[in-house]
Each structure stands twice: as structure tokens, then as C-alpha cells.
N, C-alpha and C positions, 0 to 999 in steps of 0.2 A: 320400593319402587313407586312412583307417579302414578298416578292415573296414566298423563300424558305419555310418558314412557312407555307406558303398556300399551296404549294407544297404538302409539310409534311402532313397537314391538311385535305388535297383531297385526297393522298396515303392510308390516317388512316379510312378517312371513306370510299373508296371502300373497304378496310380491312375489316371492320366492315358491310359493303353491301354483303360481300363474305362468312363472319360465319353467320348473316342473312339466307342467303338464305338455307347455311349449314342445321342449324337448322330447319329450316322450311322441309328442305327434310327429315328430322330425323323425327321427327315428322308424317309426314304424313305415316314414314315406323312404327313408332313403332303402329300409330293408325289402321293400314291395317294389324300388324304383331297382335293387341289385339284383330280385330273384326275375324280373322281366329282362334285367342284361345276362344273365345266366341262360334264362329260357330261350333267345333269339342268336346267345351263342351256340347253343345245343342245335337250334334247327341250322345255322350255319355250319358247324359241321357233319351235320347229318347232308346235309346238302352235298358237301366236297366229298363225301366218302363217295355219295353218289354217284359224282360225276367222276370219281377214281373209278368207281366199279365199273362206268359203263364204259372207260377209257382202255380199261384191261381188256372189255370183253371187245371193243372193235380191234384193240391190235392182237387178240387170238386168233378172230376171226381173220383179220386180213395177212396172219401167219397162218392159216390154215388154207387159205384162198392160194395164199403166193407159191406153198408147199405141192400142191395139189395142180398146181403150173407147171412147177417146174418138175414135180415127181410123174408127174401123168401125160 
């Protein structure tokens, strides 16, 4: 082999050591960029269950209220 070859050769794989690394920074954005769509789905359904709970509780209540009309 060449000098120039080896050259070439050493050029090509820090080339290749530079999209390496590229990706690996991608990567760690896109898995930091899924666990904050993770986390914002989680308070989104924390949210709806919420607003399920407090929906059950006013129609008990207002079957307790209507019950209490008509029983009393």
C-alpha cells in the first residue's frame, strides 16, 4: 500500500469516525426528543382520567340529588 493510499484510507475513516459520532448525537436527540413525547402523553392521560373522575363524580351526585327529589 502507498503512503497516499493510507493517506486516503486514514482521511476515509476519520470521515467515517465523524458521521459515527454524528449519529450517535442524533440518536441520543431523537431518544431524549421520544421520552418528552412519552412524558407529555402520560400527563395527557393523567389529565383525562381526571376529568373522567370528576365527570363520574358530578353525575352521582346529580343521581343523588335527582333521587332524593323524587324519593323525598
Amino acid at each position: 500500500m502507498t503512503e497516499d493510499e493510507i493517506t486516503a484510507l486514514a482521511d476515509h475513516i476519520t470521515h467515517l469516525e465523524g458521521e459515527l459520532a454524528q449519529a450517535h448525537r442524533r440518536i441520543r436527540d431523537l431518544e431524549a426528543e421520544a421520552a418528552d413525547c412519552r412524558h407529555r402523553e402520560e400527563l395527557r392521560e393523567a389529565a383525562v382520567q381526571e376529568r373522567v373522575a370528576r365527570i363520574i363524580e358530578a353525575q352521582q351526585r346529580s343521581r343523588a340529588a335527582g333521587a332524593k327529589i323524587l324519593g323525598g
